[in-house]
ZALUMGU-296546 format. One record per residue: residue number from 1; residue in one letter; x, y, z of N, C-alpha, C in turn. Coordinates in pm, whole numbers, padded with zeros to 5 digits. Example, Ala and Ser with C-alpha at 12.3 -4.5 7.8 and 13.67 -1.06 7.14 Angstrom:
<dovo 1; padren a; npx 01319; npy -00569; npz 00780; capx 01230; capy -00450; capz 00780; cpx 01320; cpy -00330; cpz 00780> .
<dovo 2; padren s; npx 01285; npy -00225; npz 00708; capx 01367; capy -00106; capz 00714; cpx 01290; cpy 00003; cpz 00787> .
//
This chain:
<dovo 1; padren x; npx 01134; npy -00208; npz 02025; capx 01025; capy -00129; capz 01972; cpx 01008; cpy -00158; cpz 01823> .
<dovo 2; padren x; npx 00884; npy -00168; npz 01767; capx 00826; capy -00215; capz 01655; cpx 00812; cpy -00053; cpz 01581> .
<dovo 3; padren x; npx 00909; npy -00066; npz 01431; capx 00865; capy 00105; capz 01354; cpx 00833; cpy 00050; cpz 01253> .
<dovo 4; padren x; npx 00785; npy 00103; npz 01198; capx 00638; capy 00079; capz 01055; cpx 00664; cpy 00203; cpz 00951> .
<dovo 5; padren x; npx 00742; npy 00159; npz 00807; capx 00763; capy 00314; capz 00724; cpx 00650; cpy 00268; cpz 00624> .
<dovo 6; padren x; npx 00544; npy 00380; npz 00588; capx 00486; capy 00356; capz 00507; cpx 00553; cpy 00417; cpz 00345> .
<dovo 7; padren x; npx 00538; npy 00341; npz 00245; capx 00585; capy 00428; capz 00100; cpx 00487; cpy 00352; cpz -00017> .
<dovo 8; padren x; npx 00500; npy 00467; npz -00118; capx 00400; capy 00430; capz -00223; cpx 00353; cpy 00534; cpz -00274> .
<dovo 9; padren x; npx 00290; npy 00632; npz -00130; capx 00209; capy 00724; capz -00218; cpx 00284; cpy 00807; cpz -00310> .
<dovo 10; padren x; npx 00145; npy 00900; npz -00362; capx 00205; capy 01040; capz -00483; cpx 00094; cpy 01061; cpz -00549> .
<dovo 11; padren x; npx 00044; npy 01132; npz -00634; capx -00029; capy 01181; capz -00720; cpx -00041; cpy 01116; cpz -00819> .
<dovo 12; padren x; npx -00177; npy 01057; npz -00865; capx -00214; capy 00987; capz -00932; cpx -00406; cpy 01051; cpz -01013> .
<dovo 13; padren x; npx -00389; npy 01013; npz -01128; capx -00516; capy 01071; capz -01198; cpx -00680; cpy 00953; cpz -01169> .
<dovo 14; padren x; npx -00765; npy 01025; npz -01163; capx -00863; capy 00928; capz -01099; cpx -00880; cpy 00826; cpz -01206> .
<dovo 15; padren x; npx -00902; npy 00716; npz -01151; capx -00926; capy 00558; capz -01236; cpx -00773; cpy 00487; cpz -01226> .
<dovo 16; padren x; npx -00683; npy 00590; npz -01147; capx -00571; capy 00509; capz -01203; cpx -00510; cpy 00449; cpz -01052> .
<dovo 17; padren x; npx -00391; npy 00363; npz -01064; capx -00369; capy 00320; capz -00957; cpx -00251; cpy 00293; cpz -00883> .
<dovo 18; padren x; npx -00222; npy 00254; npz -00709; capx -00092; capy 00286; capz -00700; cpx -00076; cpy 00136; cpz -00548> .
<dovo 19; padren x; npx -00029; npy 00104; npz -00545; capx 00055; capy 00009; capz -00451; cpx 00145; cpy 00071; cpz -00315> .
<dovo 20; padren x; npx 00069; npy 00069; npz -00210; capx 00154; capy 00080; capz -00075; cpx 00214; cpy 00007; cpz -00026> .
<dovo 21; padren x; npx 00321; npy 00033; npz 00047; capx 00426; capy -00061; capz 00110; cpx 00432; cpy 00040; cpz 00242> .
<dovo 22; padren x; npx 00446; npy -00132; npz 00324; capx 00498; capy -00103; capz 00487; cpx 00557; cpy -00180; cpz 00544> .
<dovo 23; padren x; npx 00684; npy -00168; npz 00534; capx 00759; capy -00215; capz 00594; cpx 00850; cpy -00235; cpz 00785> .
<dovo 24; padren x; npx 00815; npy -00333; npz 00843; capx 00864; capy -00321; capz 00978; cpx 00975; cpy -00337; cpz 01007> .
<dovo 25; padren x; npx 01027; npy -00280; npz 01080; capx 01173; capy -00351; capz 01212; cpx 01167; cpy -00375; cpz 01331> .
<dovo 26; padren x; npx 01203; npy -00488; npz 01359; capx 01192; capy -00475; capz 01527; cpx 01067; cpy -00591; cpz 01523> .
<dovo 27; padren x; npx 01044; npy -00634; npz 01689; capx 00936; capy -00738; capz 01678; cpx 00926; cpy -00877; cpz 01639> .
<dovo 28; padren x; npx 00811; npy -00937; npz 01596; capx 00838; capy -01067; capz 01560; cpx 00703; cpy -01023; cpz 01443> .
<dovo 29; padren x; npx 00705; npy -00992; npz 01347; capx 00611; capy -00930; capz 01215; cpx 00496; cpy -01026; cpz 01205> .
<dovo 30; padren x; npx 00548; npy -01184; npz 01179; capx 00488; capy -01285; capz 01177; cpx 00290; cpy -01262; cpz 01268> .
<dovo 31; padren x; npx 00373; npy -01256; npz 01425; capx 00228; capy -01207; capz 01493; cpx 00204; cpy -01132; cpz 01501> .
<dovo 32; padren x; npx 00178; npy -01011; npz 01423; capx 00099; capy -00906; capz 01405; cpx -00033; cpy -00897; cpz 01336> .
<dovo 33; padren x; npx -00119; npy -00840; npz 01366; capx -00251; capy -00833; capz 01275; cpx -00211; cpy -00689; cpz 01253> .
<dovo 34; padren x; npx -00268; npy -00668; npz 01080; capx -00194; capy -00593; capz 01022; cpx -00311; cpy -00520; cpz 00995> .
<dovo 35; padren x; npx -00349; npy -00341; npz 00945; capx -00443; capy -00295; capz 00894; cpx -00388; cpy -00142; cpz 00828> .
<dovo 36; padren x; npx -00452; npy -00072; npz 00732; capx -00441; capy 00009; capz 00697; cpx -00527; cpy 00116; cpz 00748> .
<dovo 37; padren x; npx -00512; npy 00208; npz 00764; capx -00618; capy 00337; capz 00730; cpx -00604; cpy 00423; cpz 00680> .
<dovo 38; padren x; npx -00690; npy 00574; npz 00679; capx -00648; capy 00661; capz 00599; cpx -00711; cpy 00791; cpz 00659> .
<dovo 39; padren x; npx -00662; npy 00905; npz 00631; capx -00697; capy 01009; capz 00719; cpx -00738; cpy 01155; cpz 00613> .
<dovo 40; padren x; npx -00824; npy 01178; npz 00580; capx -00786; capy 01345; capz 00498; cpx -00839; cpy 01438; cpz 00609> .
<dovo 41; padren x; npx -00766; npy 01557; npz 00527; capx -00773; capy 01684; capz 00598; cpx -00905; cpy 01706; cpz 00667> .
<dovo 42; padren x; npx -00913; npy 01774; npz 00829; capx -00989; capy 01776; capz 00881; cpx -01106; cpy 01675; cpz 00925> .
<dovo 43; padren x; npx -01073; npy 01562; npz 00877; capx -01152; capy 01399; capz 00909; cpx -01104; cpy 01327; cpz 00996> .
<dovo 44; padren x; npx -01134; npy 01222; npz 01060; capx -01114; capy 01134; capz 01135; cpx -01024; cpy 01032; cpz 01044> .
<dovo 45; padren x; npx -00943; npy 00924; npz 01160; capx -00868; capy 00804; capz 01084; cpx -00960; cpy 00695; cpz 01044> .
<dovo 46; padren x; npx -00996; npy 00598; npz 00950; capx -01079; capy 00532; capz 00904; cpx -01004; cpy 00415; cpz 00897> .
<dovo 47; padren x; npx -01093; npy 00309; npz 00950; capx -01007; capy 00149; capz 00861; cpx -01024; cpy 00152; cpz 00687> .
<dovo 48; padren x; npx -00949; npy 00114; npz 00729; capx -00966; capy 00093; capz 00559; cpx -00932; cpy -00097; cpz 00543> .
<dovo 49; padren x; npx -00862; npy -00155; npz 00563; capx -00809; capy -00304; capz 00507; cpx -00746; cpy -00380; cpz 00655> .
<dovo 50; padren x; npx -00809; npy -00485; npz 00655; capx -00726; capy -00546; capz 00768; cpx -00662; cpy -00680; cpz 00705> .
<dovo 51; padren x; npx -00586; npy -00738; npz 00747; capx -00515; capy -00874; capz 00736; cpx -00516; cpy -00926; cpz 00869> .
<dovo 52; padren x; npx -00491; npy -01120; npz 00911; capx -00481; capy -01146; capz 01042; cpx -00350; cpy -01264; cpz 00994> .
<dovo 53; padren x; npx -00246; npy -01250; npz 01090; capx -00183; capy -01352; capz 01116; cpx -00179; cpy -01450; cpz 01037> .
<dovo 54; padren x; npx -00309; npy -01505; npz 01020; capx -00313; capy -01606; capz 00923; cpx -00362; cpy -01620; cpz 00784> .
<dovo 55; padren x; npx -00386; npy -01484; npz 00764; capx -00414; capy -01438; capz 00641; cpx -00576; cpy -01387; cpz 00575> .
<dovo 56; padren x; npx -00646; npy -01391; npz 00652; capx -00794; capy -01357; capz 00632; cpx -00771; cpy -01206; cpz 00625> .
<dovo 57; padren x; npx -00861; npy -01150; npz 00562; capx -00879; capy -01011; capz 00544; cpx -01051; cpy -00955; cpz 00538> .
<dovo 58; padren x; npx -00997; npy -00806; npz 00550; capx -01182; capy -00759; capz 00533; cpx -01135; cpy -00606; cpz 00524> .
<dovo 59; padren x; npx -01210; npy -00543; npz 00483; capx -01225; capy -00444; capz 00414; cpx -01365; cpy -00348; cpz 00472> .
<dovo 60; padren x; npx -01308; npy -00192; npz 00437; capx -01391; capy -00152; capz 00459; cpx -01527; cpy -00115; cpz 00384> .
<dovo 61; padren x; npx -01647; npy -00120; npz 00338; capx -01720; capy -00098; capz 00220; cpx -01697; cpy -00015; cpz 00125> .
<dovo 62; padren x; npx -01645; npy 00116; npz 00153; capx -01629; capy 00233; capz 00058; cpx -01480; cpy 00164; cpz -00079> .
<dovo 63; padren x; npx -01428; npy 00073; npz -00022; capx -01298; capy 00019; capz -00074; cpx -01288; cpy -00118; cpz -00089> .
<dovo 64; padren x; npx -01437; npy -00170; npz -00097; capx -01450; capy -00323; capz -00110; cpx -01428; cpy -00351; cpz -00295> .
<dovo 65; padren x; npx -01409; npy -00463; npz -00364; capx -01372; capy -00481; capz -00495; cpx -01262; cpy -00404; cpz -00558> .
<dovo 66; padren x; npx -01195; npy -00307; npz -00434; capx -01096; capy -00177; capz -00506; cpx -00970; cpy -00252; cpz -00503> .
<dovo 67; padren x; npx -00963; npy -00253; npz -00350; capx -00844; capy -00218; capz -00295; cpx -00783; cpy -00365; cpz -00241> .
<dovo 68; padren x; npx -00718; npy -00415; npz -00219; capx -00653; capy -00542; capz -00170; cpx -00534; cpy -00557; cpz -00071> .
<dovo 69; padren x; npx -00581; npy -00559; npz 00023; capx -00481; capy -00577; capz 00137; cpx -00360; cpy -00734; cpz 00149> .
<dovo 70; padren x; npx -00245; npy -00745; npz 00122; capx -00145; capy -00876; capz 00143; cpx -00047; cpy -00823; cpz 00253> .
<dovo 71; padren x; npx 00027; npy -00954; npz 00256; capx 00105; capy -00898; capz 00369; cpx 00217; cpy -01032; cpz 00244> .
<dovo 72; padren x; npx 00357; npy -01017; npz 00354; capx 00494; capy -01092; capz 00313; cpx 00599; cpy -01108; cpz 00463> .
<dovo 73; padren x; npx 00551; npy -01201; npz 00495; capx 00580; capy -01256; capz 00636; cpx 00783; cpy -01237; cpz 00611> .
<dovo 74; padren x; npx 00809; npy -01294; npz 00489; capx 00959; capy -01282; capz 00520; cpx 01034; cpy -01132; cpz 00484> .
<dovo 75; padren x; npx 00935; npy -01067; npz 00408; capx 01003; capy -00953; capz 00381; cpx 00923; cpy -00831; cpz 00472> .
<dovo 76; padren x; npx 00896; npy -00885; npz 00623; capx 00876; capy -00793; capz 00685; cpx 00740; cpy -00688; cpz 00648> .
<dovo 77; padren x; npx 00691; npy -00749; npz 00532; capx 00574; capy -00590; capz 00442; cpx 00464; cpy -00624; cpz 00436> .
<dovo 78; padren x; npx 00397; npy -00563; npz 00451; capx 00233; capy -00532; capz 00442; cpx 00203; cpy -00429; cpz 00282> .
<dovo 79; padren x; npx 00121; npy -00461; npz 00219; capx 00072; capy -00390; capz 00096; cpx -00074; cpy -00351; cpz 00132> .
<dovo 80; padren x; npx -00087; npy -00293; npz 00039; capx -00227; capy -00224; capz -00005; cpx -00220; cpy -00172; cpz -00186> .
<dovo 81; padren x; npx -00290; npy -00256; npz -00237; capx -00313; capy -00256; capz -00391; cpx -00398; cpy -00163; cpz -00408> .
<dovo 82; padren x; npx -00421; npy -00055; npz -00483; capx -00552; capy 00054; capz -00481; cpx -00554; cpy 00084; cpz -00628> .
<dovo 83; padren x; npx -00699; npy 00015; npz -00676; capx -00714; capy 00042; capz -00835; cpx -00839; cpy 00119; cpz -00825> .
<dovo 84; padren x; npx -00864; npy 00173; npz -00966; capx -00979; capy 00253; capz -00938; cpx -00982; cpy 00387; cpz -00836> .
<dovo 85; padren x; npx -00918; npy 00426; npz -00827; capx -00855; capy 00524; capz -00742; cpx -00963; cpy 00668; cpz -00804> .
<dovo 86; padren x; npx -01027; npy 00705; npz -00696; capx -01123; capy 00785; capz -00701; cpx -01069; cpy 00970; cpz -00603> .
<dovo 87; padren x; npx -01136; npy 01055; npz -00650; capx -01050; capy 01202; capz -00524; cpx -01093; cpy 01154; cpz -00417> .
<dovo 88; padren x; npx -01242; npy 01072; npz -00388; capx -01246; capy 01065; capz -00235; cpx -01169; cpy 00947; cpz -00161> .
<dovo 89; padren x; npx -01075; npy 00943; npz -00224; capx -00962; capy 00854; capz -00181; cpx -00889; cpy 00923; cpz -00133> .
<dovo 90; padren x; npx -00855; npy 01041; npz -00135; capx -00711; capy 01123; capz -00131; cpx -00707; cpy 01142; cpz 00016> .
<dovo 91; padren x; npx -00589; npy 01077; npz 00093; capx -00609; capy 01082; capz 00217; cpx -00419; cpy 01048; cpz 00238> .
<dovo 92; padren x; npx -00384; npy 01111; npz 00387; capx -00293; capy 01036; capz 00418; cpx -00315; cpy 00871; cpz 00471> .
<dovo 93; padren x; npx -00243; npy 00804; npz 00413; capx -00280; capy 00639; capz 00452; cpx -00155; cpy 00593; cpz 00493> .
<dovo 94; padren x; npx -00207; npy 00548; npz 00640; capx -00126; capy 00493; capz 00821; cpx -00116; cpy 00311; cpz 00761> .
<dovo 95; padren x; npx -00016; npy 00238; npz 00805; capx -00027; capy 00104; capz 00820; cpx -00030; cpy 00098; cpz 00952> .
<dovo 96; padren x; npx -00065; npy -00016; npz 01036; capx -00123; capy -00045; capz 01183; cpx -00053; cpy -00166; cpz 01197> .
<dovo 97; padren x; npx 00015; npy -00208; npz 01301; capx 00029; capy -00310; capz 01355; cpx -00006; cpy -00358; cpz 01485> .
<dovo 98; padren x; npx -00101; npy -00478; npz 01512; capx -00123; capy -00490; capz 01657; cpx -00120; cpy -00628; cpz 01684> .
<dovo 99; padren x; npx -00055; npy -00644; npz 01857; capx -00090; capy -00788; capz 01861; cpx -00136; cpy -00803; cpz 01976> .
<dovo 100; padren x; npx -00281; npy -00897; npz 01953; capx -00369; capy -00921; capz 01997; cpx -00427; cpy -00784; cpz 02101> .
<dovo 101; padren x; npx -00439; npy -00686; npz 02045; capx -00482; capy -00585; capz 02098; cpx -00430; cpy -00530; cpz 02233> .
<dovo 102; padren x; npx -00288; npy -00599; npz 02238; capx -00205; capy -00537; capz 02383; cpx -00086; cpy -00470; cpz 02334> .
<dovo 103; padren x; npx -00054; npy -00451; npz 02231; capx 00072; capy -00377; capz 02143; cpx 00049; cpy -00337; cpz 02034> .
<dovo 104; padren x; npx 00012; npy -00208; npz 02010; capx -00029; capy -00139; capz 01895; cpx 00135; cpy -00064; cpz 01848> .
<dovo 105; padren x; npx 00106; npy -00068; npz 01716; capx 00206; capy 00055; capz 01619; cpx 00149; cpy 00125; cpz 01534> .
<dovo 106; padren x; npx 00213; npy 00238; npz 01505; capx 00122; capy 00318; capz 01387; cpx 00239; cpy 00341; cpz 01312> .
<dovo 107; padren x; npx 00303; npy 00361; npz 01161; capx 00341; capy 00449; capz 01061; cpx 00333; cpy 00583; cpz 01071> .
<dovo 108; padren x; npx 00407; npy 00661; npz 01007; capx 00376; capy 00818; capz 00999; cpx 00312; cpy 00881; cpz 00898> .
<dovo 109; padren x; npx 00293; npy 00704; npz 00823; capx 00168; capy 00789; capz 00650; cpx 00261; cpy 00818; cpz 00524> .
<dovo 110; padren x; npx 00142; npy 00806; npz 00444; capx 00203; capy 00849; capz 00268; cpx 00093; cpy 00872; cpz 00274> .
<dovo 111; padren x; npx 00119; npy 01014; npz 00155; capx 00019; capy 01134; capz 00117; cpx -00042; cpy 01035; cpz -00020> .
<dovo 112; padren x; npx -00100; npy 00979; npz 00001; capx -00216; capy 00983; capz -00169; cpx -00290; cpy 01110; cpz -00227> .
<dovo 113; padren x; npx -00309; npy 01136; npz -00320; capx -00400; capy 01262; capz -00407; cpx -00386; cpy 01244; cpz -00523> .
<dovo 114; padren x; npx -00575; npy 01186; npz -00536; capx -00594; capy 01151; capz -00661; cpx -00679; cpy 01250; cpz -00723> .
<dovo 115; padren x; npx -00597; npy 01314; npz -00805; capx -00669; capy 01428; capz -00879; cpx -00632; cpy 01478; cpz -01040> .
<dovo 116; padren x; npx -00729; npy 01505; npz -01097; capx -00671; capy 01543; capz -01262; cpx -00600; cpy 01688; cpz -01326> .
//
């Protein structure tokens, strides 16, 4: 079984910025297509950043020029760079792992809240 810890978040003032980490065990990391999302109170889960296997990415619009999705094939991790960090950012944010859409994983989240 494939587990996914997300870390990074915390409280941060708007404009400013913070770096997620997700780290896996288990699996073969390499073939995973990797994605982020993010969830606030009483909302639905949202994509937010995807990565593929081979490294292409895409983004969702609200977080396009912001945010930057990488991954690190040997150290097991997936990132998410978030500058410009706005309140309607403030969400719990999931890392995703799937391969080829027959083996999904989810994280249990880091709290972001960007507020002054």
């Amino acid at each position: 079984q494939v587990q996914l810890v997300e870390s990074g978040g915390g409280l941060v003032q708007p404009g400013g910025s913070l770096r997620l980490s997700c780290v896996a065990s288990g699996g073969i990391f390499s073939t995973y297509a990797l994605r982020w999302y993010r969830q606030a109170p009483g909302k639905q889960r949202d994509f937010i950043a995807g990565i593929s296997t081979d490294g292409r990415t895409n983004y969702a619009d609200s977080v396009k020029g912001r945010f930057t999705i990488s991954r690190d094939n040997a150290e097991k991790s997936l990132y998410l760079q978030m500058n410009s960090l706005q309140p309607e950012d403030t969400a719990v944010y999931y890392c995703n792992a799937n391969y080829r859409w027959v083996l999904e994983y989810w994280g249990k989240g880091t709290l972001v809240t960007v507020s002054s």
